[in-house]
C-alpha positions as YAML, in Angstrom:
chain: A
units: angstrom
residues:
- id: 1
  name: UNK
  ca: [16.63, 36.08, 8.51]
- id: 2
  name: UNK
  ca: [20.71, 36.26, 9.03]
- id: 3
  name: UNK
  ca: [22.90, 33.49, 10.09]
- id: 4
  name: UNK
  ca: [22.84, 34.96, 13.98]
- id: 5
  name: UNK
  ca: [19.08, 35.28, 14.32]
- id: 6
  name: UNK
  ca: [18.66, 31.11, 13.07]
- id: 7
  name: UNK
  ca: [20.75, 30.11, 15.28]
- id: 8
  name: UNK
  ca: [20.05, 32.79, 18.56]
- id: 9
  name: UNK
  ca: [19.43, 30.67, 21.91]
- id: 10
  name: UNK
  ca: [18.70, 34.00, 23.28]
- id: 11
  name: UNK
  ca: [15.02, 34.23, 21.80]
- id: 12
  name: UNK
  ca: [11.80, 33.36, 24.10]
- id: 13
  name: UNK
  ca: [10.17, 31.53, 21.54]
- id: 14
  name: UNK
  ca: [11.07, 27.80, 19.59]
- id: 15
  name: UNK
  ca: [10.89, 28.90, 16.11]
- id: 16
  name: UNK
  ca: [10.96, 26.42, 12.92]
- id: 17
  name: UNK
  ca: [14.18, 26.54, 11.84]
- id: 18
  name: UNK
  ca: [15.14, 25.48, 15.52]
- id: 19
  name: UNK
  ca: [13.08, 22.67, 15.60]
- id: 20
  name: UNK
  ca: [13.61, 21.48, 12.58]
- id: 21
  name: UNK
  ca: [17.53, 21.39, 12.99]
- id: 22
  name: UNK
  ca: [16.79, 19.53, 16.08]
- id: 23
  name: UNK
  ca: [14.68, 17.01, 14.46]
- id: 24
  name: UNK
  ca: [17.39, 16.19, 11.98]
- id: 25
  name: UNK
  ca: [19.98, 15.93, 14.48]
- id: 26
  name: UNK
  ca: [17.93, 13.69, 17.19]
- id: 27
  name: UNK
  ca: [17.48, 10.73, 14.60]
- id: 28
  name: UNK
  ca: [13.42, 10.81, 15.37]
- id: 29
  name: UNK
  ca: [10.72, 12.44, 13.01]
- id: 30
  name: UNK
  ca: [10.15, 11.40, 9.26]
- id: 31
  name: UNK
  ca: [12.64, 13.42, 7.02]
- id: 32
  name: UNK
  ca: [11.51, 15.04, 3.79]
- id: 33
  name: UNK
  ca: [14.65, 16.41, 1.02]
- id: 34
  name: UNK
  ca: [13.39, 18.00, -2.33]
- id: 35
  name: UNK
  ca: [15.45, 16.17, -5.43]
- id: 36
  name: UNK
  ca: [17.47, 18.62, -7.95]
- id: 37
  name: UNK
  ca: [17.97, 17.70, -11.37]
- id: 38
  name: UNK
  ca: [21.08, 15.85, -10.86]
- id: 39
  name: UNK
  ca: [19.15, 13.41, -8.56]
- id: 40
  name: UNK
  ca: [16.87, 12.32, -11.29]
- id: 41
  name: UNK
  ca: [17.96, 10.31, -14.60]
- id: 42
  name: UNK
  ca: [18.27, 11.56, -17.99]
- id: 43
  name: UNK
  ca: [15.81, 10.61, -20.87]
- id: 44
  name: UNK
  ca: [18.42, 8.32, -22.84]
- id: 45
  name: UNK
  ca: [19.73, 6.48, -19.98]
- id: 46
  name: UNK
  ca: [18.71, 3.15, -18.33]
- id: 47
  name: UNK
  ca: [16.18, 2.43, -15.76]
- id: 48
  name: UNK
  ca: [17.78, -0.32, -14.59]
- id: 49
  name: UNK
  ca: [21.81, 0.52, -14.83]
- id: 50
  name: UNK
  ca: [21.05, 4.39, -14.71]
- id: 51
  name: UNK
  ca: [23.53, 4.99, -17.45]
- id: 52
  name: UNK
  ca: [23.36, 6.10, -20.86]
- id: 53
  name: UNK
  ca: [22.38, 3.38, -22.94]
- id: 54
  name: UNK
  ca: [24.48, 1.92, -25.83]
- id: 55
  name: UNK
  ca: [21.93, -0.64, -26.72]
- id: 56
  name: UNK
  ca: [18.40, 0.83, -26.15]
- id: 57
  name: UNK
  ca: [15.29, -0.94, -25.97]
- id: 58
  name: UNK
  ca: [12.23, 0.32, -24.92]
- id: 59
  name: UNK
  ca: [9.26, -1.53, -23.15]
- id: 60
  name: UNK
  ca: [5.51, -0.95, -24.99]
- id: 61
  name: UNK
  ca: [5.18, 1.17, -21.78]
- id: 62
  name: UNK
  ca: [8.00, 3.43, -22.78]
- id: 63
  name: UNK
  ca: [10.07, 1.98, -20.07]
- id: 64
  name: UNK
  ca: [13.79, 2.84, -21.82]
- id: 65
  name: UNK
  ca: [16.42, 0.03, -20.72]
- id: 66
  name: UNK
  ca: [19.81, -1.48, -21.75]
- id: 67
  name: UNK
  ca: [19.35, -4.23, -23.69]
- id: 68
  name: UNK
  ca: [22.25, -6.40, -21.47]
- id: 69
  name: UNK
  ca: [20.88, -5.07, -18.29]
- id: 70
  name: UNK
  ca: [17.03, -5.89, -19.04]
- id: 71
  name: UNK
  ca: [18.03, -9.28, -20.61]
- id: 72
  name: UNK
  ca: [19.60, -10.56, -17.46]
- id: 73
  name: UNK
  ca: [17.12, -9.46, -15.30]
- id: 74
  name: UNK
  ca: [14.34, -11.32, -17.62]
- id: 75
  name: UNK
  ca: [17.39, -14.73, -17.27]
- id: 76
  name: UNK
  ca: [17.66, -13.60, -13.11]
- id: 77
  name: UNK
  ca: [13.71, -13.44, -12.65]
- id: 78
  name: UNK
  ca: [13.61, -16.55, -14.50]
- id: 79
  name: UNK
  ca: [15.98, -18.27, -12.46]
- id: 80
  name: UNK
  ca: [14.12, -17.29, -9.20]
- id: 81
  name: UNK
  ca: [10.83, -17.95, -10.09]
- id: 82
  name: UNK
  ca: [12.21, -21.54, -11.10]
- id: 83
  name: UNK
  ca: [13.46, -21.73, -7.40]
- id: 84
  name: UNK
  ca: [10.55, -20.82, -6.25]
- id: 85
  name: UNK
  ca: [8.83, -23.37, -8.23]
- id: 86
  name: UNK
  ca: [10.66, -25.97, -7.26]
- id: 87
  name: UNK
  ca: [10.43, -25.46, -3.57]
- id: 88
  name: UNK
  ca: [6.67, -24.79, -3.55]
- id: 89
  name: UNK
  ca: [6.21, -28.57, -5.27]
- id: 90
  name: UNK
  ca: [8.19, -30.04, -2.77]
- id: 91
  name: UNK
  ca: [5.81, -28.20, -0.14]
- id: 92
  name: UNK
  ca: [3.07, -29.61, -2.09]
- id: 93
  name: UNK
  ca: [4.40, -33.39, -1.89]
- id: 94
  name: UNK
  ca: [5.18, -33.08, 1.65]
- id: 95
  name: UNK
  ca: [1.87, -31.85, 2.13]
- id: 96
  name: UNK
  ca: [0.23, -34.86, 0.44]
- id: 97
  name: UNK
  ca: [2.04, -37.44, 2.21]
- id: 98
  name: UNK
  ca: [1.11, -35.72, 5.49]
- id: 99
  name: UNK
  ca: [-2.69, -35.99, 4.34]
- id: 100
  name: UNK
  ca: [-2.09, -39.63, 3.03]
- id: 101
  name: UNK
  ca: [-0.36, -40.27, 6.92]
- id: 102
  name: UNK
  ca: [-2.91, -38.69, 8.44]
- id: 103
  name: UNK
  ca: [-6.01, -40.55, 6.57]
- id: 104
  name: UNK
  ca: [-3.92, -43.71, 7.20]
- id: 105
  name: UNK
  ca: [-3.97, -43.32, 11.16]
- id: 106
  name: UNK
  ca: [-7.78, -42.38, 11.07]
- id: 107
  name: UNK
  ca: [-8.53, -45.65, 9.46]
- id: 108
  name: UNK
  ca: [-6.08, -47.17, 11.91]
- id: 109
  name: UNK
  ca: [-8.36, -45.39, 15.02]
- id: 110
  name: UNK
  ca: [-11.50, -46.36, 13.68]
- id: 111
  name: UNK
  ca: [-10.29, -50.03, 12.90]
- id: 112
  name: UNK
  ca: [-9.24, -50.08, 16.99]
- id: 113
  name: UNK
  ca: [-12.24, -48.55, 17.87]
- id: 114
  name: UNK
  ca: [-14.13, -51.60, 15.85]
- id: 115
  name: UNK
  ca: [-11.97, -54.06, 17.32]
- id: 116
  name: UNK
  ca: [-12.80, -52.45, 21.12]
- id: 117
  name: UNK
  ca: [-15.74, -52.33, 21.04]
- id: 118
  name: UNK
  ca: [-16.68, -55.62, 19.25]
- id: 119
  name: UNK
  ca: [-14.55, -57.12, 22.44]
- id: 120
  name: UNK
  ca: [-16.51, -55.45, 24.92]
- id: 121
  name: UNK
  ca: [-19.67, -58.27, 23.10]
- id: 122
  name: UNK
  ca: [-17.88, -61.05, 23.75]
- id: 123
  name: UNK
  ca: [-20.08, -62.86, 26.86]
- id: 124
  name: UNK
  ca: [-18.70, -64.64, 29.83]
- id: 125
  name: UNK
  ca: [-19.69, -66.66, 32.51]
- id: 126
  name: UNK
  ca: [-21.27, -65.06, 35.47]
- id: 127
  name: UNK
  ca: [-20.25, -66.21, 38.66]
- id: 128
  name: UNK
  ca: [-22.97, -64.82, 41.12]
- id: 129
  name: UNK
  ca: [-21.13, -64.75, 44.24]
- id: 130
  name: UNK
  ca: [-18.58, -62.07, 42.76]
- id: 131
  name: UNK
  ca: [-20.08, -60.58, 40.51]
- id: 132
  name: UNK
  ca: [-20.85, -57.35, 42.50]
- id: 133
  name: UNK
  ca: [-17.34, -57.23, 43.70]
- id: 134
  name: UNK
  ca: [-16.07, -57.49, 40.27]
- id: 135
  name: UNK
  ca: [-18.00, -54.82, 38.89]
- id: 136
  name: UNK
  ca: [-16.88, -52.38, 41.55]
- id: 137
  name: UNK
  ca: [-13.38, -52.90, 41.07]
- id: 138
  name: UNK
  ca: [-13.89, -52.68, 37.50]
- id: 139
  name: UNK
  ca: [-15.59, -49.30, 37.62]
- id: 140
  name: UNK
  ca: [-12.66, -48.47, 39.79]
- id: 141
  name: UNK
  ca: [-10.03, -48.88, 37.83]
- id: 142
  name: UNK
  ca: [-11.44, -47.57, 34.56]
- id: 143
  name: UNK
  ca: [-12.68, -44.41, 36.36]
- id: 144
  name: UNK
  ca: [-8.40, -44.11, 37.84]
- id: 145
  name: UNK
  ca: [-7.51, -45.05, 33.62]
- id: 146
  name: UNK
  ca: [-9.65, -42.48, 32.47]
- id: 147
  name: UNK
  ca: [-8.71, -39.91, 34.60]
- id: 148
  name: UNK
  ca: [-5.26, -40.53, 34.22]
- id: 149
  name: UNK
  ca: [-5.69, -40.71, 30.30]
- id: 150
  name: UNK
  ca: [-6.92, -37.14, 29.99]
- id: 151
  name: UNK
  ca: [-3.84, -35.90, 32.27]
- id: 152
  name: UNK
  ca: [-1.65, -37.44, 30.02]
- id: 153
  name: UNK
  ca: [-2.62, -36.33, 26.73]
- id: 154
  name: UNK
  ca: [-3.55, -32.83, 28.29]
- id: 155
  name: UNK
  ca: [0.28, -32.79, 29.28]
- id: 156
  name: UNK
  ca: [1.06, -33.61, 26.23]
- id: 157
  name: UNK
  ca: [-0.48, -31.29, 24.33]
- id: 158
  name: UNK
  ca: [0.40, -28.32, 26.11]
- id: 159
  name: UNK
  ca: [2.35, -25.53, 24.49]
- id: 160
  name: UNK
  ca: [5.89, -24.85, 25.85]
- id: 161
  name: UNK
  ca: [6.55, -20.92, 26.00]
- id: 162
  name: UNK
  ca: [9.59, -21.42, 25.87]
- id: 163
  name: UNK
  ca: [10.12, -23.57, 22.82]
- id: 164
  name: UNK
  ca: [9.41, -21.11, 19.70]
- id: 165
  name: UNK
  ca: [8.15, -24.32, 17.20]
- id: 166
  name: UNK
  ca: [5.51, -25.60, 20.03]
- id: 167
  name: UNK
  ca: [4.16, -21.86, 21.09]
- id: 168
  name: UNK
  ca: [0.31, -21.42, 20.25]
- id: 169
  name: UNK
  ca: [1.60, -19.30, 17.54]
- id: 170
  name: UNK
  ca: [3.51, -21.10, 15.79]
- id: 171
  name: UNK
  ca: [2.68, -22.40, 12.41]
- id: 172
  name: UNK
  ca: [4.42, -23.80, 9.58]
- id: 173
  name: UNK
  ca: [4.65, -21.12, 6.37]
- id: 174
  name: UNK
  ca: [3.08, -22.37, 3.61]
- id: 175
  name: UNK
  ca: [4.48, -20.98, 0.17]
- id: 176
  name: UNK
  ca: [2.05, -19.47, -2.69]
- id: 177
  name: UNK
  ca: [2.40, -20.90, -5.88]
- id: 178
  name: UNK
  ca: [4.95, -18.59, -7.50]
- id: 179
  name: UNK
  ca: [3.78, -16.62, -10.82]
- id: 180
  name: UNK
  ca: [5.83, -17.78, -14.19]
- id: 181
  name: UNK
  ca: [5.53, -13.99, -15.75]
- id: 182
  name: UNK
  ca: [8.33, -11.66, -15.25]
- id: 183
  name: UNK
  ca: [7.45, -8.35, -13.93]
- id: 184
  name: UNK
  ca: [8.96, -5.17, -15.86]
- id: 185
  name: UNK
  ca: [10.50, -3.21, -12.91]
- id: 186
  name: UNK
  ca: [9.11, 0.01, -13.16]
- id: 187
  name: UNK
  ca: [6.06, -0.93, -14.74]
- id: 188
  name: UNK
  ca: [4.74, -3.67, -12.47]
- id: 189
  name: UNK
  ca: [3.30, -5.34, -15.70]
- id: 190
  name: UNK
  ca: [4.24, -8.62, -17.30]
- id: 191
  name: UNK
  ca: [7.34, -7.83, -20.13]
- id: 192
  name: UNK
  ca: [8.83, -10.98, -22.49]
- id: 193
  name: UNK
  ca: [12.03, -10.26, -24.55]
- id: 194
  name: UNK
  ca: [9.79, -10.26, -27.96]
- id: 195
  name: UNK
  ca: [8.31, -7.06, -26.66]
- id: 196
  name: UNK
  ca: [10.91, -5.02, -26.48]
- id: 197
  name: UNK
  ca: [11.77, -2.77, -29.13]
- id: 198
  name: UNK
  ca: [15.30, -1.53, -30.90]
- id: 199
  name: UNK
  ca: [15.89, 2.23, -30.19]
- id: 200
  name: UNK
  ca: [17.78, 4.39, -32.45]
- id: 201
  name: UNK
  ca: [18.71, 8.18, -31.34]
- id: 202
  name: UNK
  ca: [19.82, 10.36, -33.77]
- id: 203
  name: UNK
  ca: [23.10, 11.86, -32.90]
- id: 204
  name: UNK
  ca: [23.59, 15.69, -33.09]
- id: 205
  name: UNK
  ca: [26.47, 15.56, -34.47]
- id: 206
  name: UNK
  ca: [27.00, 12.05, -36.14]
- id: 207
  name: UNK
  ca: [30.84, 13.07, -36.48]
- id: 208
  name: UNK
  ca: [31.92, 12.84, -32.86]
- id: 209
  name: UNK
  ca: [32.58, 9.51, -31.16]
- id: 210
  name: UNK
  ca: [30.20, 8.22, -28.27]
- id: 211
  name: UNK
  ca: [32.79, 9.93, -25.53]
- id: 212
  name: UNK
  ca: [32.68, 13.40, -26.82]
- id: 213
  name: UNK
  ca: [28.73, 12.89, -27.32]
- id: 214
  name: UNK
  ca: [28.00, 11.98, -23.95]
- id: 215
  name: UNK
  ca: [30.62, 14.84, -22.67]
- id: 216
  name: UNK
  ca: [27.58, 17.23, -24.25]
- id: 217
  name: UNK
  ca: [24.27, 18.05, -22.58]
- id: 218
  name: UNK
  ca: [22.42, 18.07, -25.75]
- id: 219
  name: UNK
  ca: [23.37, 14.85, -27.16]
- id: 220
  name: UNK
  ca: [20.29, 13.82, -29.51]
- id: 221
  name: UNK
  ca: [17.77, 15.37, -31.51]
- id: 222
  name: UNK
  ca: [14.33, 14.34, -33.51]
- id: 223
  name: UNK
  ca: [14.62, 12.34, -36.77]
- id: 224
  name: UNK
  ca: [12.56, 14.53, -38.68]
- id: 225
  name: UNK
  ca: [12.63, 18.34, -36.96]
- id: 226
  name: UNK
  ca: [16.07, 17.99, -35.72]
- id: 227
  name: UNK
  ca: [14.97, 19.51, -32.37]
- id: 228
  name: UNK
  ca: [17.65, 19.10, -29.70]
- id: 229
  name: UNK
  ca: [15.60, 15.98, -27.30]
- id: 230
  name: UNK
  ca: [16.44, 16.03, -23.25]
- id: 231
  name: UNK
  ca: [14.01, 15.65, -20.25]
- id: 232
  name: UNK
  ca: [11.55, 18.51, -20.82]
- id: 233
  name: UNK
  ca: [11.09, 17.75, -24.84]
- id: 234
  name: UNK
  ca: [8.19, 14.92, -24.75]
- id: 235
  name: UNK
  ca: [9.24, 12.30, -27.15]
- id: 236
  name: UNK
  ca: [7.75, 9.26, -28.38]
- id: 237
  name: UNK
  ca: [9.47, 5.86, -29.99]
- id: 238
  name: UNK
  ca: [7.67, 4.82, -33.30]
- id: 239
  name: UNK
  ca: [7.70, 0.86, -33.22]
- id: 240
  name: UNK
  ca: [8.36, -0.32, -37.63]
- id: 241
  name: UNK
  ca: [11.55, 1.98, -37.28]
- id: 242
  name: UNK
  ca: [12.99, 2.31, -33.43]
- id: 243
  name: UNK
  ca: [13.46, 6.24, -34.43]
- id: 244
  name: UNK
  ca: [12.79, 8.57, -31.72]
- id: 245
  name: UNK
  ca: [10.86, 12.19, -32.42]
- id: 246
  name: UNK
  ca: [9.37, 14.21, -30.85]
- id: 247
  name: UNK
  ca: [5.60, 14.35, -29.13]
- id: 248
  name: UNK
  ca: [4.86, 17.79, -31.22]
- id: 249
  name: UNK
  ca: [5.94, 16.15, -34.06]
- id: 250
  name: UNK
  ca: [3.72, 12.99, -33.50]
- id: 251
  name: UNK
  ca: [0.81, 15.40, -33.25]
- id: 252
  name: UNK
  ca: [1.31, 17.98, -35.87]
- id: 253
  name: UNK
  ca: [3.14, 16.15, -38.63]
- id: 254
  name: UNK
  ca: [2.77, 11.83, -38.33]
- id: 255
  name: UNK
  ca: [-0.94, 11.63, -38.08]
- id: 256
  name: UNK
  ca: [-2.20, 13.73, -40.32]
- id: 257
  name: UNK
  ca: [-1.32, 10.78, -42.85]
- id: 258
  name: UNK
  ca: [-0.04, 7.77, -39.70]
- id: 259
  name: UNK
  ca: [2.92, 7.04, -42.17]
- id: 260
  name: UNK
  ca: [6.65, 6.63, -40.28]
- id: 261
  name: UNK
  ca: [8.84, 9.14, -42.13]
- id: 262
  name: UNK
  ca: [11.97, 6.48, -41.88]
- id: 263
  name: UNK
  ca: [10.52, 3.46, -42.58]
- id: 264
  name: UNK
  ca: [7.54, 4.52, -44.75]
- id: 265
  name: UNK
  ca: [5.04, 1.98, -42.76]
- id: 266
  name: UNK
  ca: [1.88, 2.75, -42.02]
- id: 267
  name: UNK
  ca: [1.10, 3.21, -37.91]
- id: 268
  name: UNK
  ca: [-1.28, 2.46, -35.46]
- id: 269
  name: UNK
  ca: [-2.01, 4.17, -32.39]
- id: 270
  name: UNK
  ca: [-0.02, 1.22, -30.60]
- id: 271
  name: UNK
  ca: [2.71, 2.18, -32.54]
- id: 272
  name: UNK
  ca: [3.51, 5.40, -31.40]
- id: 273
  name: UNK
  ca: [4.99, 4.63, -27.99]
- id: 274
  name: UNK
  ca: [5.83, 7.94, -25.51]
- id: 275
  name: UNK
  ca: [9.21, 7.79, -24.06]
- id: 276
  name: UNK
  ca: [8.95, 8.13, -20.24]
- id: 277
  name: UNK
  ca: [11.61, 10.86, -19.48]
- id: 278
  name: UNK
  ca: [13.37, 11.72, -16.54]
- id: 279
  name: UNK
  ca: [12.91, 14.82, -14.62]
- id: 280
  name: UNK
  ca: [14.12, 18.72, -15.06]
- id: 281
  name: UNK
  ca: [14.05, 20.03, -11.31]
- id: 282
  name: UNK
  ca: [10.47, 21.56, -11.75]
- id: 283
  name: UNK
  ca: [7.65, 20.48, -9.92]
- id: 284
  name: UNK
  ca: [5.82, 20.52, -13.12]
- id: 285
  name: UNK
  ca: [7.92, 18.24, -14.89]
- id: 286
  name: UNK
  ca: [5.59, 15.70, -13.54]
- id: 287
  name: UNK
  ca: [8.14, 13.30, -11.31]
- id: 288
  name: UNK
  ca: [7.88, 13.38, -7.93]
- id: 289
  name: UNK
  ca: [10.38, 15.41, -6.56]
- id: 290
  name: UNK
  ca: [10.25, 14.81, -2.69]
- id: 291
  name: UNK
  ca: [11.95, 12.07, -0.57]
- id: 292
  name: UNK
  ca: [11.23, 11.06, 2.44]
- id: 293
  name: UNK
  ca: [12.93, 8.79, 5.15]
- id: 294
  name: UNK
  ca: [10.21, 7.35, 7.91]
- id: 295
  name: UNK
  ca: [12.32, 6.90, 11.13]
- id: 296
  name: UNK
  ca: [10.63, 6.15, 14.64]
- id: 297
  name: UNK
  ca: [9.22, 8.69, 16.34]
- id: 298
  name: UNK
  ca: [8.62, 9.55, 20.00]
- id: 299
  name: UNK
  ca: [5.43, 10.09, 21.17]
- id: 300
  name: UNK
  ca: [4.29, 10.98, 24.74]
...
């Protein structure tokens, strides 16, 4: 379809382009963008700092980061969760000594309560001629007490609407204890600075300083095949060495014999750590290539 029919007010019918043009105009509806390869990160940079790393590490989830940036995000998460700590013990004290208040001033009740009712025993002399007359006005003015007592305390325990700490809703917010493991940020799972491991890429051309090798596209290749590495080569970290090869390599070459060709060490299958990557553009690159922006929406 040409420029002039998309945007022809002259046709009987709403068509999709129209509406969608309209929808991203308006500021309603939930907006969807496909990502292009310059939207996603490379393979040898950062998760955290997005930039090409100078001092790789990679998680045993083959999270790659920066060793700075990752280190003072383990010190900042740290540093929070001490925070945290501290403010969720001082809940916990004021909590007790509310408790110890509050078991206080039901022994203080029930004490008064003794006390009241161990009065009421007590005997005294009956004088016959008044004794009706007494008892009436007695019953009189502890029926007036008690029904003023319950207006009272009713009064006083009525909400104010207007007041937002004494609405019906209102309720203080108790804080969790916080957890003392530091979350890796992609991941989700618990990461300590022993488990990271030293990466070492293998330049393509070990002549040229670090600006004119991360002027190039291809910057890196595998240890042992020399095949150029980017975001549609899989590649795996092996752990005795830090060297990075690739994932056809792994499989056709290391274990047959589970030696690492650096290093000479013999591997394990927790060894052999696959290096997320970043994504190509392609949908079967396996990143998810769509964003989306929820805004409100009008409804009829």
């Amino acid at each position: 379809m040409t420029r002039h029919g998309k945007n022809c007010t002259a046709g009987a019918v709403y068509t999709y382009h129209e509406k969608r043009k309209d929808t991203a105009a308006s500021g309603y509806g939930t907006q969807s963008v496909r990502l292009g390869k310059d939207a996603i990160k490379d393979f040898d940079c950062c998760c955290l700092s997005l930039q090409p790393c100078q001092d790789p590490v990679v998680t045993p989830d083959g999270y790659l980061y920066e060793k700075q940036a990752i280190l003072e995000y383990i010190l900042h998460q740290k540093t929070e969760t001490a925070k945290k700590m501290k403010a969720y013990e001082k809940q916990k004290q004021a909590l007790k000594s509310t408790n110890q208040l509050e078991s206080k001033s039901e022994e203080r009740q029930k004490v008064e309560r003794f006390k009241t009712s161990e009065n009421s025993i007590v005997s005294k002399p009956i004088n016959p001629f008044t004794s009706g007359q007494k008892k009436e006005s007695e019953a009189s003015s502890t029926g007036e007490a008690s029904s003023a007592c319950p207006a009272s305390t009713s009064s006083q325990s009525l909400p104010s609407f207007w007041i937002p700490s004494l609405t019906p809703e209102a309720k203080p917010t108790l804080l969790k204890k916080p957890s003392k493991a530091v979350l890796c940020p992609m991941s989700g799972r618990p990461i300590k600075m022993n488990d990271l491991i030293p990466v070492k890429f293998t330049p393509l051309d070990p002549s040229l300083d670090r600006v004119a090798l991360l002027n190039r596209q291809e910057r890196y290749v595998c240890a042992v095949t020399r095949d150029a590495l980017g975001n549609s080569v899989p590649c795996a970290v092996l752990r005795p060495s830090g060297t990075v090869v690739t994932q056809e390599c792994v499989e056709k070459l290391i274990k047959k014999d589970m030696t690492d060709p650096v290093s000479g060490d013999k591997l394990t299958e927790k060894d052999i750590i696959p290096l997320q990557r970043g994504g190509t553009g392609f949908a079967g690159s396996g990143v998810d290539l769509r964003a989306k922006e929820a805004r409100p929406v009008m409804q009829a």
